[in-house]
C-alpha positions as a LaTeX table, in Angstrom:
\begin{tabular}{lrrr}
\hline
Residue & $x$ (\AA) & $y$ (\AA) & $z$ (\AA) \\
\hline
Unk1 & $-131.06$ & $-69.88$ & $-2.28$ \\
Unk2 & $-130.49$ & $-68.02$ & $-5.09$ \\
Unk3 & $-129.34$ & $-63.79$ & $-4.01$ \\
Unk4 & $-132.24$ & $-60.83$ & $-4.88$ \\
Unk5 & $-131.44$ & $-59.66$ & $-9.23$ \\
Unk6 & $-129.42$ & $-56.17$ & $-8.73$ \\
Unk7 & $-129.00$ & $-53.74$ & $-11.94$ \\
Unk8 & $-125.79$ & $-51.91$ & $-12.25$ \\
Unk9 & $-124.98$ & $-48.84$ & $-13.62$ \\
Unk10 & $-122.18$ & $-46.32$ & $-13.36$ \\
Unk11 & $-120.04$ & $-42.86$ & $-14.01$ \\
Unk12 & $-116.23$ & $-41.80$ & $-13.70$ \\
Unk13 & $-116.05$ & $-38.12$ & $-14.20$ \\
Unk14 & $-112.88$ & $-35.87$ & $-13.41$ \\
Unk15 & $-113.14$ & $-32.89$ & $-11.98$ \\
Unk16 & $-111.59$ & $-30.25$ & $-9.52$ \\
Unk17 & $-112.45$ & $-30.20$ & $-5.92$ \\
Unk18 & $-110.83$ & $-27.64$ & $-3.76$ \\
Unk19 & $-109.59$ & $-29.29$ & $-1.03$ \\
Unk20 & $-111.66$ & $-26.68$ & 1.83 \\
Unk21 & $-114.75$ & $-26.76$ & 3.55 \\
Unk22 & $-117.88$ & $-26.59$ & 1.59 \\
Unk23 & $-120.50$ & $-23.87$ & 3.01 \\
Unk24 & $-123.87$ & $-23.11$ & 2.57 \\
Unk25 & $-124.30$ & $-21.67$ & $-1.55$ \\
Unk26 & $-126.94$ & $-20.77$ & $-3.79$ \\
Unk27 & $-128.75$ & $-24.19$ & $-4.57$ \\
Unk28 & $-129.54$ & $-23.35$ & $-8.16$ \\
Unk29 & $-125.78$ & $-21.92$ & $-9.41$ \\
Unk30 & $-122.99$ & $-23.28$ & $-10.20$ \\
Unk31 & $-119.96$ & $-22.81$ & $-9.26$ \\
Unk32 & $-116.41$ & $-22.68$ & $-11.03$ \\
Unk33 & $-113.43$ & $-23.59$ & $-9.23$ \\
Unk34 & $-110.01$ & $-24.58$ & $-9.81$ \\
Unk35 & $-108.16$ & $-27.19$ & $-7.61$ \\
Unk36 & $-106.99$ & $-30.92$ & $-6.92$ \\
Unk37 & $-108.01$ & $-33.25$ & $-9.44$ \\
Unk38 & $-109.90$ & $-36.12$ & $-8.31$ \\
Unk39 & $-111.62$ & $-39.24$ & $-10.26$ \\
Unk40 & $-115.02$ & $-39.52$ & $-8.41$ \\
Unk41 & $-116.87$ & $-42.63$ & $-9.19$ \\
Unk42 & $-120.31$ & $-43.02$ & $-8.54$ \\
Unk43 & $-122.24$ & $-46.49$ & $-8.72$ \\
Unk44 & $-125.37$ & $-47.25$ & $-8.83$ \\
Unk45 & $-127.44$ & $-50.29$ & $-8.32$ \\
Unk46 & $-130.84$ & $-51.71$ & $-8.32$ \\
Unk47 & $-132.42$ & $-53.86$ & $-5.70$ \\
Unk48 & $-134.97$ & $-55.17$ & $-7.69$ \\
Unk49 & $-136.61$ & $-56.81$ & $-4.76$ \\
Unk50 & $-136.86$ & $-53.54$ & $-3.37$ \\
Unk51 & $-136.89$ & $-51.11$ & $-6.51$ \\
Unk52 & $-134.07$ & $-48.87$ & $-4.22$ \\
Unk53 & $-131.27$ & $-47.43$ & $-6.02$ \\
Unk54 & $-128.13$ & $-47.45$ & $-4.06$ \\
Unk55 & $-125.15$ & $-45.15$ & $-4.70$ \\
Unk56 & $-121.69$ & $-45.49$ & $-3.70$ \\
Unk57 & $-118.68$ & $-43.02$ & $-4.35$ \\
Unk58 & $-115.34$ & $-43.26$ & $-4.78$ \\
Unk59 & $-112.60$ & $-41.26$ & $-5.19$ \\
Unk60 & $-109.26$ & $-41.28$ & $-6.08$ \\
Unk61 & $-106.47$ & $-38.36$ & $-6.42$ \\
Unk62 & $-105.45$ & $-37.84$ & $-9.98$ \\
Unk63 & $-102.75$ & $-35.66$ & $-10.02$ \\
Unk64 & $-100.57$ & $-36.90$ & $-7.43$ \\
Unk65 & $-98.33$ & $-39.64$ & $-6.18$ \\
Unk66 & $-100.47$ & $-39.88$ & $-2.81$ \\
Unk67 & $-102.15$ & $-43.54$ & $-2.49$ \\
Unk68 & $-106.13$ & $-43.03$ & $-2.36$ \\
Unk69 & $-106.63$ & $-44.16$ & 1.07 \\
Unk70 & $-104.97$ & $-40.74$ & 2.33 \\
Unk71 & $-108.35$ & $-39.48$ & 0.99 \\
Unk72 & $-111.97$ & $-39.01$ & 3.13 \\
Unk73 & $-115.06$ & $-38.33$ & 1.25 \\
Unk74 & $-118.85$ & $-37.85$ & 2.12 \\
Unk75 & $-121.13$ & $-37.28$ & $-0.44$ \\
Unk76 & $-124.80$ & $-36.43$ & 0.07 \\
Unk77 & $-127.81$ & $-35.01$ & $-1.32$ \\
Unk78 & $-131.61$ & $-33.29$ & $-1.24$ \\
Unk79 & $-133.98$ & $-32.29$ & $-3.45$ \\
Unk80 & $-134.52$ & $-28.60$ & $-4.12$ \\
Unk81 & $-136.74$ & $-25.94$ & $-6.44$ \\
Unk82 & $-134.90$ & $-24.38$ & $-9.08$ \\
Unk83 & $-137.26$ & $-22.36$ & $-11.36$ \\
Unk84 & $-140.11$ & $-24.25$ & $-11.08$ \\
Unk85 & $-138.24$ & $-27.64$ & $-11.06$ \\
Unk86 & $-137.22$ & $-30.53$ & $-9.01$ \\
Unk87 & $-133.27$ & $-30.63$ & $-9.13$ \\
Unk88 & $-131.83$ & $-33.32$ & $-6.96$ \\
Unk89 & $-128.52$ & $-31.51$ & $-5.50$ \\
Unk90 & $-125.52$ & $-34.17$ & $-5.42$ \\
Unk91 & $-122.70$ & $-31.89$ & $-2.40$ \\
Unk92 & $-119.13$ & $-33.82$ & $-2.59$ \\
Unk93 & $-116.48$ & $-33.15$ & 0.37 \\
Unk94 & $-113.57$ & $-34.62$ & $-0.29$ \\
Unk95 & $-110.61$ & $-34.16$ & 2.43 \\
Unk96 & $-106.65$ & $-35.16$ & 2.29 \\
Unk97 & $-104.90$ & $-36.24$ & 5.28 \\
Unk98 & $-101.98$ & $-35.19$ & 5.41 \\
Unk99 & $-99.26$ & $-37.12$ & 3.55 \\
Unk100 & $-96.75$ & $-38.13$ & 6.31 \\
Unk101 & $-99.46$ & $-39.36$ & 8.86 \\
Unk102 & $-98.27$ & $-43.00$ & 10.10 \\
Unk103 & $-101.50$ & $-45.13$ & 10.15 \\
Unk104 & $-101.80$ & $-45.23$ & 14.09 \\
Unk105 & $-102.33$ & $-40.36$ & 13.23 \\
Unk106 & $-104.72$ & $-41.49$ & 10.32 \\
Unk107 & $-106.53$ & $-43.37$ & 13.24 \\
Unk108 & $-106.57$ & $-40.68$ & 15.50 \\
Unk109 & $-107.76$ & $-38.37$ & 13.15 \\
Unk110 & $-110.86$ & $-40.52$ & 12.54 \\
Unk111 & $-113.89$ & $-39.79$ & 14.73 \\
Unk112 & $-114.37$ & $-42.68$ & 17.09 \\
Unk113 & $-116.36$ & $-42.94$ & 20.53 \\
Unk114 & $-115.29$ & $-40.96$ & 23.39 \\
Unk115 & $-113.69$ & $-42.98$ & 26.66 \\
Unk116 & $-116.62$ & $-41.25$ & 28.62 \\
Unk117 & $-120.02$ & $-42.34$ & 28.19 \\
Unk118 & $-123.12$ & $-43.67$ & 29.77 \\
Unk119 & $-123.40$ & $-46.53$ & 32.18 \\
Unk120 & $-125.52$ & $-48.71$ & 29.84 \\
Unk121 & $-123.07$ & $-48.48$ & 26.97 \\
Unk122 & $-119.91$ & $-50.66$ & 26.19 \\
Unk123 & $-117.59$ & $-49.37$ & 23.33 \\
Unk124 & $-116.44$ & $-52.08$ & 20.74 \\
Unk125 & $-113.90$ & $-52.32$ & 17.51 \\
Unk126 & $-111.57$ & $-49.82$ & 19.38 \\
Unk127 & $-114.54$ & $-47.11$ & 20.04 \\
Unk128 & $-115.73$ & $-47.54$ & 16.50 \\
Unk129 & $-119.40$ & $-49.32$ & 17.93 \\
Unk130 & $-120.99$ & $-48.89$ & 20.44 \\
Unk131 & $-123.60$ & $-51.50$ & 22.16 \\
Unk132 & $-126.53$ & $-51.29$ & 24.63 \\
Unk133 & $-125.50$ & $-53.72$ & 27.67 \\
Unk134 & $-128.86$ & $-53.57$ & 28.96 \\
Unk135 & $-131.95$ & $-53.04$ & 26.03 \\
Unk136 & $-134.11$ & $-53.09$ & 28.45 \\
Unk137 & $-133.11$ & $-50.07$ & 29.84 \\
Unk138 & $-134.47$ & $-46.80$ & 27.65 \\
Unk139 & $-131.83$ & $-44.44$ & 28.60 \\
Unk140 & $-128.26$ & $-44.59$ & 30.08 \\
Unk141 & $-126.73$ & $-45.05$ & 26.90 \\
Unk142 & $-125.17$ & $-41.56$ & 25.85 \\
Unk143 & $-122.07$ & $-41.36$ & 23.79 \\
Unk144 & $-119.74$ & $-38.57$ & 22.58 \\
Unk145 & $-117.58$ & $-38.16$ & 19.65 \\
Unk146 & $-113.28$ & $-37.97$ & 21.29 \\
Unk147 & $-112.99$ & $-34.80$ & 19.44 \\
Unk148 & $-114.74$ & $-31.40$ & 17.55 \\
Unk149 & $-116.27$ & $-31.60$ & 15.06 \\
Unk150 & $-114.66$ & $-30.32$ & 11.99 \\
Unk151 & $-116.40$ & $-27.42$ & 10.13 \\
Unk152 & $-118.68$ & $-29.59$ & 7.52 \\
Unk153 & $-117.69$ & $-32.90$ & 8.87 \\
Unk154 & $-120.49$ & $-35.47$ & 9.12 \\
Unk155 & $-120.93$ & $-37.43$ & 12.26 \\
Unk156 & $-122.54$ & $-40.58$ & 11.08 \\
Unk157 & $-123.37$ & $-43.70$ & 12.57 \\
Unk158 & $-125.41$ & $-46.54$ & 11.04 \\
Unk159 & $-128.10$ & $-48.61$ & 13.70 \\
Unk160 & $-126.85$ & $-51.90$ & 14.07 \\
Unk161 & $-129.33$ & $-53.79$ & 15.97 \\
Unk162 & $-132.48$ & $-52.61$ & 18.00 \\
Unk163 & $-134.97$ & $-54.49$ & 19.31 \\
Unk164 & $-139.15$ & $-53.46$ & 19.04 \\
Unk165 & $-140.67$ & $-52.41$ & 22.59 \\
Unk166 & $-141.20$ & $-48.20$ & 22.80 \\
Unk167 & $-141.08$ & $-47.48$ & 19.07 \\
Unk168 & $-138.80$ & $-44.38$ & 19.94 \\
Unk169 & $-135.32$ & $-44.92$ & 18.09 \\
Unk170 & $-132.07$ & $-42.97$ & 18.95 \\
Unk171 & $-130.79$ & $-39.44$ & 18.92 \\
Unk172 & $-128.30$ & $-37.87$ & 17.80 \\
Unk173 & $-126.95$ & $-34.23$ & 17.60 \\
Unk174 & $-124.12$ & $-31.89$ & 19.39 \\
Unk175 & $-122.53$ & $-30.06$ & 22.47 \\
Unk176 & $-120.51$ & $-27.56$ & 23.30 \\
Unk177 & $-119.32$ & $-29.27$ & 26.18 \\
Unk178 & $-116.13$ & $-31.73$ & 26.49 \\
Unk179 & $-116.99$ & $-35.03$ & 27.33 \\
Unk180 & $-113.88$ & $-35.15$ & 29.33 \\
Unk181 & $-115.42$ & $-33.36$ & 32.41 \\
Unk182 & $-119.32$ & $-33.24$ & 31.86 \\
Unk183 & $-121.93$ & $-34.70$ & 33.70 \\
Unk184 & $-123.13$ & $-37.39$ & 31.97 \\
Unk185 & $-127.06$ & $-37.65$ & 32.80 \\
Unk186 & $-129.24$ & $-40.37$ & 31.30 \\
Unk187 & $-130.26$ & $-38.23$ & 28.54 \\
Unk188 & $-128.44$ & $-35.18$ & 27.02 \\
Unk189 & $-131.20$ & $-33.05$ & 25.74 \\
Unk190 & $-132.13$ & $-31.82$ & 29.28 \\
Unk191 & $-128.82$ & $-29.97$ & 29.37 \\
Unk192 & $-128.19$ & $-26.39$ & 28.03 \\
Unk193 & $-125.94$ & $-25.64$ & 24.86 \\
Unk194 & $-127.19$ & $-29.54$ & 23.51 \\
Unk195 & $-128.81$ & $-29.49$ & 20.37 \\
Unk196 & $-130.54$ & $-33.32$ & 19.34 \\
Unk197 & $-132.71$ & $-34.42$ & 17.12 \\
Unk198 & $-135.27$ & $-37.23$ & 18.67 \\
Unk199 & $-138.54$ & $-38.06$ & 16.94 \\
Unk200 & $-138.62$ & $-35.13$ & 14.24 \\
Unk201 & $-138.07$ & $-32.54$ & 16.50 \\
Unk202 & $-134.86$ & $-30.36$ & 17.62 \\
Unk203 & $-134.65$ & $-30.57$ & 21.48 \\
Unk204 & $-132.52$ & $-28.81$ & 24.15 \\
Unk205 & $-132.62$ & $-27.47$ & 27.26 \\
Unk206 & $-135.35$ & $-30.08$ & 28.25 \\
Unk207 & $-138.28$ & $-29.05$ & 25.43 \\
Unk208 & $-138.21$ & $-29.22$ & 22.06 \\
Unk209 & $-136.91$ & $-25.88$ & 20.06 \\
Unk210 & $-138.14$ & $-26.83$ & 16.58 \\
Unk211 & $-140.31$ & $-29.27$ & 15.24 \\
Unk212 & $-140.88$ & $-31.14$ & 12.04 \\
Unk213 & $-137.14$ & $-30.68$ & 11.06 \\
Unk214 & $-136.53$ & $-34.23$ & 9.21 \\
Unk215 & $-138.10$ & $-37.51$ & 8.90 \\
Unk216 & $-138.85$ & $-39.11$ & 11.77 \\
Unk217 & $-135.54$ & $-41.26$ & 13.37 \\
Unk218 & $-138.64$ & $-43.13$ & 15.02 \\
Unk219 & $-138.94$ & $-45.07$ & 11.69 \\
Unk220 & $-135.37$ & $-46.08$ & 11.31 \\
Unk221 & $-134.32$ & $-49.58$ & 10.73 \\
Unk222 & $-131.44$ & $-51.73$ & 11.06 \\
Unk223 & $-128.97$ & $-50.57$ & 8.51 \\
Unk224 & $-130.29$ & $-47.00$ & 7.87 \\
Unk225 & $-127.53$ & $-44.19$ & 8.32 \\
Unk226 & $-127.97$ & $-41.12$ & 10.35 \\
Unk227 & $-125.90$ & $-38.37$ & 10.86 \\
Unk228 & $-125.53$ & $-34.40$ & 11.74 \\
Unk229 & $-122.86$ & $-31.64$ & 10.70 \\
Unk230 & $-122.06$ & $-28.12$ & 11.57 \\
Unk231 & $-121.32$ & $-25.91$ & 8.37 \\
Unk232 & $-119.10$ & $-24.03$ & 8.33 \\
Unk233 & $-121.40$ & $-20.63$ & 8.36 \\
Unk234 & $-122.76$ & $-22.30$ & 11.26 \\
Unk235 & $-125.80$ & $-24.11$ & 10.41 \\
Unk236 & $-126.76$ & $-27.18$ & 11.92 \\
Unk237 & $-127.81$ & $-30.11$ & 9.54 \\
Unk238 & $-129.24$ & $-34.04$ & 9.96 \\
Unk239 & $-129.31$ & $-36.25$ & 7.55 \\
Unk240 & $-130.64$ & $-39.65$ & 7.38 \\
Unk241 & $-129.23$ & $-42.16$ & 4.56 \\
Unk242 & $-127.33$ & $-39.40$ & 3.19 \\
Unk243 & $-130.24$ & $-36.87$ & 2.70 \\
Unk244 & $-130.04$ & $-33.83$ & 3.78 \\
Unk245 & $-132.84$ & $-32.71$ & 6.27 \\
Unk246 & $-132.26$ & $-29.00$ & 6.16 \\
Unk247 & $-130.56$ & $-26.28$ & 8.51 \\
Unk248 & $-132.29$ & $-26.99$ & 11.86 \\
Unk249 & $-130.53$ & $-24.67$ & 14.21 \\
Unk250 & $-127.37$ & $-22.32$ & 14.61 \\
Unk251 & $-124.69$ & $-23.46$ & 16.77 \\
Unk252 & $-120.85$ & $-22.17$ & 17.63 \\
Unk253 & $-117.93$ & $-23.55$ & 16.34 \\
Unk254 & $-116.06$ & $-26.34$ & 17.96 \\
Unk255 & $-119.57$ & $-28.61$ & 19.30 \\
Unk256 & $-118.79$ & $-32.32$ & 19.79 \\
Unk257 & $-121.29$ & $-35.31$ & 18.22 \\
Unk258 & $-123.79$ & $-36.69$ & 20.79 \\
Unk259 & $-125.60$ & $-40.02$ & 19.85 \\
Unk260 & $-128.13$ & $-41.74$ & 22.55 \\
Unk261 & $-129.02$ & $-45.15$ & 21.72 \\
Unk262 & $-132.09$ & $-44.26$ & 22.73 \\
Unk263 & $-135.44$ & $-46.57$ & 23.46 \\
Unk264 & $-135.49$ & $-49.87$ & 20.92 \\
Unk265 & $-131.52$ & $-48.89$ & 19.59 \\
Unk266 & $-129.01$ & $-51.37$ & 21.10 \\
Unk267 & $-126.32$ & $-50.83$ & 18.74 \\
Unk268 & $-124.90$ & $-48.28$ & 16.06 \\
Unk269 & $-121.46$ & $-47.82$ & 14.38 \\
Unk270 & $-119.58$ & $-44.82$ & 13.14 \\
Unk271 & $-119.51$ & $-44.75$ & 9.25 \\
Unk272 & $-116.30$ & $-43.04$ & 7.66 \\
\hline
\end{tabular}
């Protein structure tokens, strides 16, 4: 069986990258800043079976000695007006770890799983995944992240399996509470100081604060990315295969990730 035709195209381009958060900034300006080198590579390819272009980004540290895997990047982007015109907006954080981390810190540092979690949830690939063990139950199955978030650090997991019964498909969003200690109820959204997207809509507290704040997560399938950061001027954002969904909410500084493999998701894995 002969694989689906895929067209390839692609761009190095040095630049600087200041090695700090990235907050919320004028859309349409740009900005000059002095910094880090770094080569970022971005590929693209075409599925023609599918006519989606998919992008992948690399990047690699230019002016120093440091191998590139000491390096953590997220790239992602939305479409905004600028003077009457469609601009797609391309936002690059790249992070360092620091130089003299062993591998088993540069593990640690990585968002995994938290110990705690819901009854109908095993952890797998050392807290990387984590797996429905019954689908047929709808709830049960919350998860945490083992640390705060980061100011503009994604929490992103990519669904994994899920099978076709409700049509609802996960959740995922933050708390200010430490999974160490917390009740952990079949759903999270019931609780006060939770903030998670389900459907389209932003719920907490048990009722939904804001709708219409994304596409859908009902009409997510296997292999489609979701994910949700706090900014660092304290905006909440979702974003689903790498596109940005907008600020949905406000929330303090040092919330934990909260992901429900909720309804027809069995299975989902952080993506670094």
């Amino acid at each position: 069986m002969n694989s689906c035709p895929l067209l390839f195209s692609a761009i190095m381009v040095t630049f600087p990258l200041l090695l700090t958060s990235v907050g919320a900034r004028d859309q349409c300006a740009s900005a000059s800043e002095s910094g880090r080198y770094f080569t970022l590579s971005v590929d693209r390819k075409l599925d023609v079976a599918t006519g989606d272009w998919i992008r992948s980004f690399t990047a690699q540290n230019t002016d120093s000695e440091k191998p590139s895997d000491d390096i953590v990047l997220h790239a992602t982007h939305s479409n905004v007006q600028c003077g009457g015109r469609n601009v797609v907006r391309l936002e690059v954080v790249v992070r360092e770890l620091k130089t003299n981390m062993s591998s088993m810190e540069k593990w640690t540092n990585l968002l995994k799983f938290h110990r705690r979690h819901g009854k109908n949830v095993i952890l797998l690939e050392e807290g990387r995944t984590a797996q429905k063990l019954d689908p047929e139950d709808v709830h049960n199955a919350v998860t945490f992240t083992n640390r705060p978030l980061r100011n503009d650090e994604m929490f992103e997991v990519r669904l994994e399996k899920k099978i076709k019964k409700t049509n609802h498909v996960l959740g995922i969003g933050v708390v200010t509470y430490s999974p160490e200690d917390v009740e952990i109820l079949p759903q999270m959204h019931v609780r006060n100081e939770t903030w998670m997207m389900k459907h389209a809509s932003l719920y907490g507290n048990n009722k939904a604060i804001k709708a219409n704040i994304g596409k859908n997560l009902d009409s997510l399938e296997v292999n489609d990315r979701v994910g949700v950061m706090r900014r660092a001027n304290g905006e909440l954002h979702f974003f689903i295969n790498g596109v940005d969904q907008g600020s949905a909410a406000a929330v303090p500084e040092g919330v934990y990730g909260v992901m429900e493999l909720w309804h027809d998701a069995n299975r989902a894995r952080i993506v670094y």
